[in-house]
N, C-alpha and C positions, 0 to 999 in steps of 0.2 A: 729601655726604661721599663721597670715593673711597675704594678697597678698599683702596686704604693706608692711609689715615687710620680706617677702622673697625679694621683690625689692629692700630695701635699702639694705639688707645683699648682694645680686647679685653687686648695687652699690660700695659699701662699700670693697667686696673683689675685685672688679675692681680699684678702685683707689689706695687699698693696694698695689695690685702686679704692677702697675705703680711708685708706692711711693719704694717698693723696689728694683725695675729694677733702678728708679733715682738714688739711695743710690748708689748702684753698678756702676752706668755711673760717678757720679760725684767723688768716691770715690777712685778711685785704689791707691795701694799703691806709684806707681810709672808710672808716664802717659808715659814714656819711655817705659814700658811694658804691659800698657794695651791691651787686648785681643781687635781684630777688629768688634766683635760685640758689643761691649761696649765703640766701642767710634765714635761719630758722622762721616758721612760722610762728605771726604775735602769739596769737593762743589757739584754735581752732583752727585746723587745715594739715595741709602736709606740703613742704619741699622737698627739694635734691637734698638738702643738706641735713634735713631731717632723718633722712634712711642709712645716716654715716655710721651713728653710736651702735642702735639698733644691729647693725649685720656686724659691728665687733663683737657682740654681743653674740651672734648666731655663729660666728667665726671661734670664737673660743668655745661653743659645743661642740663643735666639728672636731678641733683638735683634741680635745676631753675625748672623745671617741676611739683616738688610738692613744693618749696617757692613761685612761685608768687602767690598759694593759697592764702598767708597772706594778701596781699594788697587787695584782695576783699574787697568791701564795703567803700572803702578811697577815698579820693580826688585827684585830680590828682597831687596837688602840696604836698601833703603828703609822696606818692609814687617816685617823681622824688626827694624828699630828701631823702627817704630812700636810694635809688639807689646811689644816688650821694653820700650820704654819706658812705657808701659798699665802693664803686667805688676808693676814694678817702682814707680811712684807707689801702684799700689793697696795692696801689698803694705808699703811704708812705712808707710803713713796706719795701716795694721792694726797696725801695730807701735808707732808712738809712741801710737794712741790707748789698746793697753795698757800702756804707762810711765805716760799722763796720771793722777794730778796732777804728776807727777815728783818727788814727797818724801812722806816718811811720817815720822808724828811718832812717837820714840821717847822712851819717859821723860818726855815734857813735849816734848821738845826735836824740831824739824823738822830734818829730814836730806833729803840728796837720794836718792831711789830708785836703788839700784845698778841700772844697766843688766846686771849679770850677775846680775841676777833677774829680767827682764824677761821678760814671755812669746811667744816667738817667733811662734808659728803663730795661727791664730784664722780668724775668720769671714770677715773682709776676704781675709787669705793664703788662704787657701782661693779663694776666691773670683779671684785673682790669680792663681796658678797653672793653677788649671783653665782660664781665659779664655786666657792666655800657651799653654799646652802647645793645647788644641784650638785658635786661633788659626794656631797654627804648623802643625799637623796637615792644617787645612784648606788652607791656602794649598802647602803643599808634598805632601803628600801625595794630596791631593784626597778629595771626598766620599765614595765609595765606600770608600775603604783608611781613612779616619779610623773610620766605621762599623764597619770589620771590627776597627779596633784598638782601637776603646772595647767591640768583645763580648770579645776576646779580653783585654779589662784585665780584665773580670768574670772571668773565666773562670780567669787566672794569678793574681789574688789570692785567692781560694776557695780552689786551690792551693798558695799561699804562706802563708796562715795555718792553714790544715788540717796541713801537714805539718812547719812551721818553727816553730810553736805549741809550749807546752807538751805533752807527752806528757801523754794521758788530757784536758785541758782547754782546747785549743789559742782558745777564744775568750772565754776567762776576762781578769777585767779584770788580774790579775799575769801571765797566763800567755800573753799575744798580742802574737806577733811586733814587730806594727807598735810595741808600746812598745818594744822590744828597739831595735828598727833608730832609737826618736827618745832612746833612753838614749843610745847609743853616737854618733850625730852633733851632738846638743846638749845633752846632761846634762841634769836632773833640776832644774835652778834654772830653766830656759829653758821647761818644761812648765806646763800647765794644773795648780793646785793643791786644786781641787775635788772629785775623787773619793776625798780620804783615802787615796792616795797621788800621785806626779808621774805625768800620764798625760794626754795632749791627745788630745781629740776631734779634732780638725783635724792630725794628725800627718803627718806624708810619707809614710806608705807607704797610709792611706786616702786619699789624696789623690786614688791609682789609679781604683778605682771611682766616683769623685766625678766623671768625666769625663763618664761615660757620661750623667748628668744634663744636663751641657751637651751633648752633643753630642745629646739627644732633643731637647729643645729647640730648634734649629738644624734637626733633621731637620724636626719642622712647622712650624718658620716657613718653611723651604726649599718645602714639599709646597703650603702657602697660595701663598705667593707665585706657583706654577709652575702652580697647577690650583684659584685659588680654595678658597672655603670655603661651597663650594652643600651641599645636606643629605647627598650620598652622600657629601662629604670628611668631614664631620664626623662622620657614621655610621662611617666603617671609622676615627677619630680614636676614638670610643665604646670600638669594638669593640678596637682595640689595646690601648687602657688597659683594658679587663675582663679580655683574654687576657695582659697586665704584670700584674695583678695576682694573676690565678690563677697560671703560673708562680712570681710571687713568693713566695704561700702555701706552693705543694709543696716549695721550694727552701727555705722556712722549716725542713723539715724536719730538713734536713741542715744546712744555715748558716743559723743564726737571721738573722730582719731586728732590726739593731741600728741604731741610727743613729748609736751614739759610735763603735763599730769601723765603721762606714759599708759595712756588710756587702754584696754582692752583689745578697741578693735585699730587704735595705733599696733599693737602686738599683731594682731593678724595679715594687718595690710603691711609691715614689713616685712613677715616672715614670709610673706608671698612674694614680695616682689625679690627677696632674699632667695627661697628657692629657685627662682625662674634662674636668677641671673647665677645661682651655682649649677642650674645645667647646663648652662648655654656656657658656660665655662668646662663643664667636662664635657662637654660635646666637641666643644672646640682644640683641647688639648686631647688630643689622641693617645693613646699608651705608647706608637711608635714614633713622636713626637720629642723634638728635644728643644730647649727654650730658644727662642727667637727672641731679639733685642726689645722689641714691644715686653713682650712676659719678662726677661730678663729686668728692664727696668720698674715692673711691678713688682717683680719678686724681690728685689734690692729694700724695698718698705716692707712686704710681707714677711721675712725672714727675721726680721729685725723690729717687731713693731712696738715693744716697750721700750726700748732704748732709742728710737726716731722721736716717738710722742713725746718723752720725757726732755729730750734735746731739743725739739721744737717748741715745747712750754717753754722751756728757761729762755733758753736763747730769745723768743718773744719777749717777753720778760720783760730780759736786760737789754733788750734794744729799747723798751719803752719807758725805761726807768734812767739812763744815762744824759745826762744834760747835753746838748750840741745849741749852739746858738741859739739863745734863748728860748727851746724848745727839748727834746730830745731825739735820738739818734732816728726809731722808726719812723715819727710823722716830720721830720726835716730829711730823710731821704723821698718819702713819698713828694714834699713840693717841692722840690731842688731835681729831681730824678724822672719822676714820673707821671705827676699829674700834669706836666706841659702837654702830653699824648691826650689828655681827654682825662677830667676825675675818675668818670668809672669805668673805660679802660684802663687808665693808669692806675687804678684801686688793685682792678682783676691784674692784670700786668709784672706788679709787686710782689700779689700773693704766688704767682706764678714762680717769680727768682725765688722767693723765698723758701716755697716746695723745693726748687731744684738743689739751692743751699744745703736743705735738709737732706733731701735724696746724696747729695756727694758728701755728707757726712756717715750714712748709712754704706753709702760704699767705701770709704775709707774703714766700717767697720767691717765689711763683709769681705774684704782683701786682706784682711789681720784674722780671716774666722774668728772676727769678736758678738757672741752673741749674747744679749742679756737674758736671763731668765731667773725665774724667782721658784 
């Protein structure tokens, strides 16, 4: 195995066990019983499930790191269609996959889903944007000034929501900016309706701090590529993410680590524990190393990770939308099936099938070499 091929397998089982930590967060049988590491902090703190978005987010730097190879040699309006064009499929797909099923039934009666309720922003858009704007950055800008512009994105949103915040509460869930700034560009029908009022975690103005994830990640795929991954990279890789992490605590102080305001020193305290756990992954997989069923089974979700997510959205979905005795299909398998075991083992239990559901649809694409990409 060459050094590029153990990095993308390092990659690769990194975003697997992120891809199946999400399964598990978005999946329980019954969110009345999910287990408290699996399911996002109210507003202030940090979970397991919390560090899920965050390292997809440090994962598509990484592999940014051996794609912008390809635009060598192009023009520059070439490259900012490529980008744009990326940018803009992925950011679609996240938009219609929240329209899908495209009707709700009202009274009896099925209607089509108004697209002026539809919710704009989400996990894909995120994901679209960050890749699009650092994209753009690196190519025009170059490595060193992106670096300086994803500190100084930390730095001017802490900033921006510290002083453009409500007075006396500036990171309260009524009282912060960033909802301000997604009331006034896409109203209140266009938001996330989850937190018992309109208020998107994926909003445009976190959108800012959300960079600096991809761009860490692009920094060590860059740092591998250029000086290897012998034990002193991976030691000062340790030691980065301990010294992200501590930073992040003290910076706790003053701006809580939140992940729905996608706060500053939430960017740090990921990107640390993000680093640790991509060395202890190339530490672990050796260059003369070949996958073992453990890494095999991650790498079946890493390999494949838009085409799983997007199959595991719908499919969620349409299990929770199809009528089954006077209920529908996901919460009438959970008490017929699994809540006899205990609610919140039978909650964890379900999202458990449900992963592995997911996982053998993923391999039925990866025995067809079917892989999605945009």
């Amino acid at each position: 195995m060459t050094p590029t091929s153990r990095r993308f397998l390092a990659l690769d089982v990194f975003r697997g066990l992120a891809m199946a930590l999400m399964i598990l967060v978005n999946s329980p049988g019954s969110w009345a019983y999910a287990y408290d590491p699996l399911k996002h902090a109210a507003w202030h703190g940090f979970t397991a499930a919390d560090l899920v978005f965050p390292s997809f987010l440090f994962a598509v730097g990484t592999a940014l790191s051996f794609s912008m190879d390809k635009f060598r040699g192009h023009h520059n309006v070439e490259v900012l269609f490529s980008i744009l064009k990326r940018t803009s499929l992925l950011f679609l797909l996240g938009f219609f996959m929240h329209w899908y099923p495209f009707f709700q039934v009202v009274d009896g009666s099925i209607h089509p889903f108004p697209i002026s309720e539809t919710r704009i922003f989400g996990v894909l858009q995120r994901i679209a944007l960050c890749y699009g704007v650092v994209a753009t950055l690196l190519w025009f800008a170059g490595e060193r000034m992106s670096y300086i512009l994803g500190g100084l994105g930390l730095l001017g949103y802490w900033g921006a929501m510290a002083l453009l915040g409500a007075p006396g509460d500036p990171y309260s869930l009524e009282g912060n900016v960033g909802l301000r700034v997604d009331l006034a560009l896409i109203g209140p029908s266009h938001l996330y309706q989850g937190e018992g009022i309109p208020f998107d975690p994926e909003g445009l103005l976190s959108t800012l701090p959300a960079l600096a994830n991809v761009l860490a990640g692009y920094a060590l795929g860059q740092w591998v590529r250029r000086r290897g991954s012998g034990p002193e990279t991976l030691i000062k890789f340790l030691l980065l993410g301990g010294l992200s992490c501590i930073v992040a605590y003290g910076w706790d102080l003053l701006f809580p680590i939140n992940k729905k305001l996608w706060t500053s020193s939430y960017v740090l305290w990921t990107v640390g524990l993000d680093l640790i756990a991509m060395s202890l992954l190339l530490a672990l997989l050796p260059a003369n190393s070949t996958s073992r069923p453990v890494t095999q089974f991650f790498q079946i979700f890493g390999k494949n990770p838009l085409a799983i997510y997007l199959l595991s959205e719908i499919l969620l979905v349409t299990l929770y939308v199809i009528p089954l005795q006077g209920t529908t299909v996901w919460p009438w398998v959970y008490a017929t099936l699994f809540q006899p075991m205990g609610s919140a083992l039978g909650s964890l239990g379900m999202a458990v099938g449900f992963m592995l559901i997911c996982w053998g649809l993923g391999y039925g694409l990866h025995t067809k070499r079917w892989y999605w990409r945009v």
